[in-house]
DSSP file (Angstrom, degrees, kcal/mol; ACC not computed):
  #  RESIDUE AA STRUCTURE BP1 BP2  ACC     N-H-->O    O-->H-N    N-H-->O    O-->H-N    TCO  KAPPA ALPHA  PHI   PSI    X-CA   Y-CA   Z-CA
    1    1 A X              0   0    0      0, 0.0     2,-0.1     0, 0.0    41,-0.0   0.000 360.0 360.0 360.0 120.1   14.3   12.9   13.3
    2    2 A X        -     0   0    0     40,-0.1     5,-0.1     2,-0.0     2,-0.0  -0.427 360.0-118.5 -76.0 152.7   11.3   11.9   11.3
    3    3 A X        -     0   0    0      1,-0.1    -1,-0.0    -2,-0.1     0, 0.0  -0.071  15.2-123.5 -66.7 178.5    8.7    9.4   13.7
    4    4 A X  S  > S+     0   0    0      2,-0.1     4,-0.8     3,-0.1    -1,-0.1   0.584 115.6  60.2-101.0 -15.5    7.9    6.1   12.7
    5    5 A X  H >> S+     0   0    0      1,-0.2     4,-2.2     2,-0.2     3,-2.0   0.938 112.8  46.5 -61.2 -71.9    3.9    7.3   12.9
    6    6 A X  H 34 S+     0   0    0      1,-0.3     4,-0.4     2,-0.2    -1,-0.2   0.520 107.6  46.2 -75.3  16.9    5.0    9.9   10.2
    7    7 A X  H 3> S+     0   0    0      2,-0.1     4,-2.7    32,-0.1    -1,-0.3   0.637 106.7  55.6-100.0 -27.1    6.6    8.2    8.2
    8    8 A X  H <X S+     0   0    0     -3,-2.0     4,-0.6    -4,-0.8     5,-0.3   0.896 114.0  54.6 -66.5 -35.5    3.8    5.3    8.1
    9    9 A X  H >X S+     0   0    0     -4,-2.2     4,-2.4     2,-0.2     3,-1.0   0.962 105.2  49.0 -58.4 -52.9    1.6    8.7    7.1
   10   10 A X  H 3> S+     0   0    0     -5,-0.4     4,-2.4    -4,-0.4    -2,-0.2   0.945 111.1  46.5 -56.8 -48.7    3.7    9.5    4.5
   11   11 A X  H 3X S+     0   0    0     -4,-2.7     4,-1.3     2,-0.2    -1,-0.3   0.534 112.3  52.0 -56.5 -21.5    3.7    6.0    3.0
   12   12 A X  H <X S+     0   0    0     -3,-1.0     4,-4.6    -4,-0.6     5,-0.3   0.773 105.3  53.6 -86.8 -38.2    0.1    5.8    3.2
   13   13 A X  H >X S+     0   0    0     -4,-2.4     4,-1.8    -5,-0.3     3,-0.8   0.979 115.4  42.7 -49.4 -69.7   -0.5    9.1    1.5
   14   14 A X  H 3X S+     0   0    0     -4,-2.4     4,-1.1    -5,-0.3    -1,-0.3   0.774 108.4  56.1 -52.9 -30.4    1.7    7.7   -1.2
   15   15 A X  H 3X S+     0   0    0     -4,-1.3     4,-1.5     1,-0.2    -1,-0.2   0.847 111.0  49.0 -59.0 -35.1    0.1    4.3   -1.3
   16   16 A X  H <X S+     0   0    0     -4,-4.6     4,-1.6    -3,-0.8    -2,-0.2   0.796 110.6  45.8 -69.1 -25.4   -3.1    6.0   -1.8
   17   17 A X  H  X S+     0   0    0     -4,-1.8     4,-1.3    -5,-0.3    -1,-0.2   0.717 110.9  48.9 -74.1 -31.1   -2.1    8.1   -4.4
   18   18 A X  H  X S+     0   0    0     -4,-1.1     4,-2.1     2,-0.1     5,-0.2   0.740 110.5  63.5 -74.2 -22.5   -0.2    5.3   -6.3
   19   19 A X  H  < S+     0   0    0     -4,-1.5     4,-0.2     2,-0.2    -2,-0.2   0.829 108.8  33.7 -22.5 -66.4   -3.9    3.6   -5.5
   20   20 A X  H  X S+     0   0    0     -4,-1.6     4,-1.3     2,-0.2    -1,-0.2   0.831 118.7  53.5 -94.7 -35.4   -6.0    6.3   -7.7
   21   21 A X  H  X S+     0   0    0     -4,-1.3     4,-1.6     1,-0.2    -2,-0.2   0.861 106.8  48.5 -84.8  -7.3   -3.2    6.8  -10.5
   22   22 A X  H  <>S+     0   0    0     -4,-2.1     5,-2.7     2,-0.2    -1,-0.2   0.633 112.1  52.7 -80.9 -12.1   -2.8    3.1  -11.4
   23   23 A X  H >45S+     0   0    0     -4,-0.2     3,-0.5    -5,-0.2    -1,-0.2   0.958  98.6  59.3 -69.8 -43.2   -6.5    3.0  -11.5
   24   24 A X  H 3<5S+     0   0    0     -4,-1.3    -2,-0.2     1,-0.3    -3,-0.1   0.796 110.7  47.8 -49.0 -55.6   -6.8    6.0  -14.0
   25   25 A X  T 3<5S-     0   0    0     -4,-1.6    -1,-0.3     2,-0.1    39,-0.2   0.141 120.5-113.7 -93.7  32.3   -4.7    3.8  -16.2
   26   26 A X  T < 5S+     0   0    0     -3,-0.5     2,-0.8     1,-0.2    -3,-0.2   0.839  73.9 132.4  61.2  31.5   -6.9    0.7  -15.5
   27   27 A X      < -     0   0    0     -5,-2.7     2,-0.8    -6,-0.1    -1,-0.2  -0.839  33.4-172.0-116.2 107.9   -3.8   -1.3  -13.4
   28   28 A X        -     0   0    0     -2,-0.8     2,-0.7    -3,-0.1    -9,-0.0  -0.913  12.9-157.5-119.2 138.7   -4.6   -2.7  -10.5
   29   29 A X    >   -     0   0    0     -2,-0.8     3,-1.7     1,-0.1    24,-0.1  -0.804  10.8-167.4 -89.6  93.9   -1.8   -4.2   -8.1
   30   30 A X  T 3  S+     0   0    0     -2,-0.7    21,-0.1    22,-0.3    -1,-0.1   0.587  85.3  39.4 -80.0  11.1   -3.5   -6.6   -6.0
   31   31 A X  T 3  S+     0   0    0     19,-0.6     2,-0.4    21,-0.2    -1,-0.3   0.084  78.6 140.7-129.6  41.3   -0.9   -7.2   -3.5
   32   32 A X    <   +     0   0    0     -3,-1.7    18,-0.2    19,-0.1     2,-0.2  -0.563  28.9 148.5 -95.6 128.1    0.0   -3.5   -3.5
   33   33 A X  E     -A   49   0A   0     16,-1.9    16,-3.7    -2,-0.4     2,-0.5  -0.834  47.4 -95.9-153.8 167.9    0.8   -2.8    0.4
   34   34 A X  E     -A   48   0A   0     14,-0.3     2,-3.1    -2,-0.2    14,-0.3  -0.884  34.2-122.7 -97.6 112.0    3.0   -0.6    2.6
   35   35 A X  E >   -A   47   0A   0     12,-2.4     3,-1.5    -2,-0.5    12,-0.5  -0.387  29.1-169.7 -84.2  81.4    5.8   -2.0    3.7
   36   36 A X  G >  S+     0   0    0     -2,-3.1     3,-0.9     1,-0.3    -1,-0.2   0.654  77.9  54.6 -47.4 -49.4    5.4   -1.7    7.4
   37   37 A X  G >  S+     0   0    0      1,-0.2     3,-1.8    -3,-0.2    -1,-0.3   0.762 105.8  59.6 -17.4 -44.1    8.9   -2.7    8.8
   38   38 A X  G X  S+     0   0    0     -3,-1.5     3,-4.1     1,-0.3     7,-0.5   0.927  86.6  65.1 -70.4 -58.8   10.3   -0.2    6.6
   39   39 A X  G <  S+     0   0    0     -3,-0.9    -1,-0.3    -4,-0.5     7,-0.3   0.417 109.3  42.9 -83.6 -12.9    8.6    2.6    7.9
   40   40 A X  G <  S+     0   0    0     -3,-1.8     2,-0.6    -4,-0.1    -1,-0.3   0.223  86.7 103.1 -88.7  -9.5   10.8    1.9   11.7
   41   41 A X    <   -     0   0    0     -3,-4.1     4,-0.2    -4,-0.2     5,-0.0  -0.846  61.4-162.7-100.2 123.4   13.8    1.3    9.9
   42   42 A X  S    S+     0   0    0     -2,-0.6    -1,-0.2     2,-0.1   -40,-0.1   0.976  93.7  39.1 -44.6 -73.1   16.5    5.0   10.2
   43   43 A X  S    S+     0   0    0      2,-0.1    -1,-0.1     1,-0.0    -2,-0.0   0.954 123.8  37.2 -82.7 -60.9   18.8    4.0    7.1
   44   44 A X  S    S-     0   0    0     -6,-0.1     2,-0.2     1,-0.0    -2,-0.1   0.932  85.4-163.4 -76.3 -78.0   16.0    2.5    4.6
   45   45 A X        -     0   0    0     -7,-0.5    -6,-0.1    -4,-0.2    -5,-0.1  -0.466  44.5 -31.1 115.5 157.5   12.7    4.8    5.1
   46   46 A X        +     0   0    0     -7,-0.3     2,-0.6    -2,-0.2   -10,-0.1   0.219  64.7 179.2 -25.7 110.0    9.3    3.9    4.0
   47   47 A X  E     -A   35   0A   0    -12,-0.5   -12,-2.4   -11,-0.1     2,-0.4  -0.893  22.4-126.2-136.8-176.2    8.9    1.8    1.1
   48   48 A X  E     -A   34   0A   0     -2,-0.6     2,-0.8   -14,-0.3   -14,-0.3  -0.800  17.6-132.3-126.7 122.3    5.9    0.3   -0.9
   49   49 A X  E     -A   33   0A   0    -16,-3.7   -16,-1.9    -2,-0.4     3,-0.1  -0.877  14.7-166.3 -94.6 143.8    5.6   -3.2   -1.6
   50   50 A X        -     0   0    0     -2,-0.8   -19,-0.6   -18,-0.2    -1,-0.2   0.633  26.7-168.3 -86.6 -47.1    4.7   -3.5   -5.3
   51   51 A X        -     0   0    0     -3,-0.1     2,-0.5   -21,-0.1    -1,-0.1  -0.181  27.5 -56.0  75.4-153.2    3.7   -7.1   -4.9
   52   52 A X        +     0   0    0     -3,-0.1     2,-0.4   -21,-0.0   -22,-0.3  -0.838  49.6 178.1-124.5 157.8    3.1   -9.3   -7.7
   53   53 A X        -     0   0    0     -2,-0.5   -24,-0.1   -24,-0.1     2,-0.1  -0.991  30.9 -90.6-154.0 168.0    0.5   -9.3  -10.9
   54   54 A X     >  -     0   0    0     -2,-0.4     4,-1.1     1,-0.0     3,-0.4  -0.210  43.7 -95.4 -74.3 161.4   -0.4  -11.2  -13.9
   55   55 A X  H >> S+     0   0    0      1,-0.3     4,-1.3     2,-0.2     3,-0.5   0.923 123.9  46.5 -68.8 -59.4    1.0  -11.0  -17.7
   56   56 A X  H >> S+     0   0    0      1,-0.2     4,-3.1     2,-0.2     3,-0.6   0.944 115.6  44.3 -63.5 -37.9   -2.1   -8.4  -18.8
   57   57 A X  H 3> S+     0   0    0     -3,-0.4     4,-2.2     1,-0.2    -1,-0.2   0.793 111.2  49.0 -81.8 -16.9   -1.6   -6.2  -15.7
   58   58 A X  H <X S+     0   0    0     -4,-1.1     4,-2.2    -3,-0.5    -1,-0.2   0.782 119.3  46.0 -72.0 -38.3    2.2   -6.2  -16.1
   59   59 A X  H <X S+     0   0    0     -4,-1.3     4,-0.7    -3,-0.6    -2,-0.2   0.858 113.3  49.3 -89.4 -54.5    1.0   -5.2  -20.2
   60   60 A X  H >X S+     0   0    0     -4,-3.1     3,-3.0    -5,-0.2     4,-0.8   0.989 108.7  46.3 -54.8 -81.1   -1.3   -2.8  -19.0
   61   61 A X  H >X S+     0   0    0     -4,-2.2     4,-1.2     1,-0.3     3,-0.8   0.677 109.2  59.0 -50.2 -52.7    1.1   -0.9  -16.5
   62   62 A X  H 3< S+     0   0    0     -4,-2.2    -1,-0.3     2,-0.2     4,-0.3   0.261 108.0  50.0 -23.6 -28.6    3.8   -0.9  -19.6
   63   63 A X  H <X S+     0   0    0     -3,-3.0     4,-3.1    -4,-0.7    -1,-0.2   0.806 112.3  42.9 -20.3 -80.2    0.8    1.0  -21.5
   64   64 A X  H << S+     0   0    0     -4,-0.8     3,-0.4    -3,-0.8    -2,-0.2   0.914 116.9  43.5 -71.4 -63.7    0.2    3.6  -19.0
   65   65 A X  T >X S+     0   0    0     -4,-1.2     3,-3.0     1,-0.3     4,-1.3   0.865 114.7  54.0-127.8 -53.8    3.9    4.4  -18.1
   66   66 A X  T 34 S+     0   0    0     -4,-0.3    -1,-0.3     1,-0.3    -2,-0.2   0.947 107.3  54.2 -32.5 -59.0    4.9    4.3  -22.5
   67   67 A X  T 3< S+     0   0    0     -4,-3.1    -2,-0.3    -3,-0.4    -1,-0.3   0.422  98.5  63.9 -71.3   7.0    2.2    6.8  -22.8
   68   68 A X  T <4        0   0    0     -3,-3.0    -2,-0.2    -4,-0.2    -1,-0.2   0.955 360.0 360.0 -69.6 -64.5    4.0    8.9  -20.2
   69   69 A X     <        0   0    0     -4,-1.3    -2,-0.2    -3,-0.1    -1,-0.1   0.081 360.0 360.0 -33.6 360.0    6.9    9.5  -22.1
């Protein structure tokens, strides 16, 4: 049984990581957060609030994520 400590690590790890590649494609998520609740919950598991952004950063991400493919 994963902790609710490690799981918050693990979600941070990843928050940092989505952190430094949405930067690399010039997207920043300003309400981009860790969804603490989550990270206590057995059924759901960590998750990542995404938050909300504006028409260019939406335009931008849509950029970065095309030129993945």
């Amino acid at each position: 049984m994963t902790t609710t400590m490690a799981k918050l690590r693990e979600a941070d790890d990843v928050y940092r990581r989505l952190i430094v590649a949405l930067g690399k494609a010039d997207v920043l998520l300003p309400s981009l957060q860790v969804d603490l609740s989550s990270c206590a919950d057995e059924l759901v598991g960590p998750l990542l609030d995404l938050g909300r952004c504006n028409l260019p950063t939406a335009e931008r991400l849509i950029a970065a994520l095309d030129d993945g493919s």
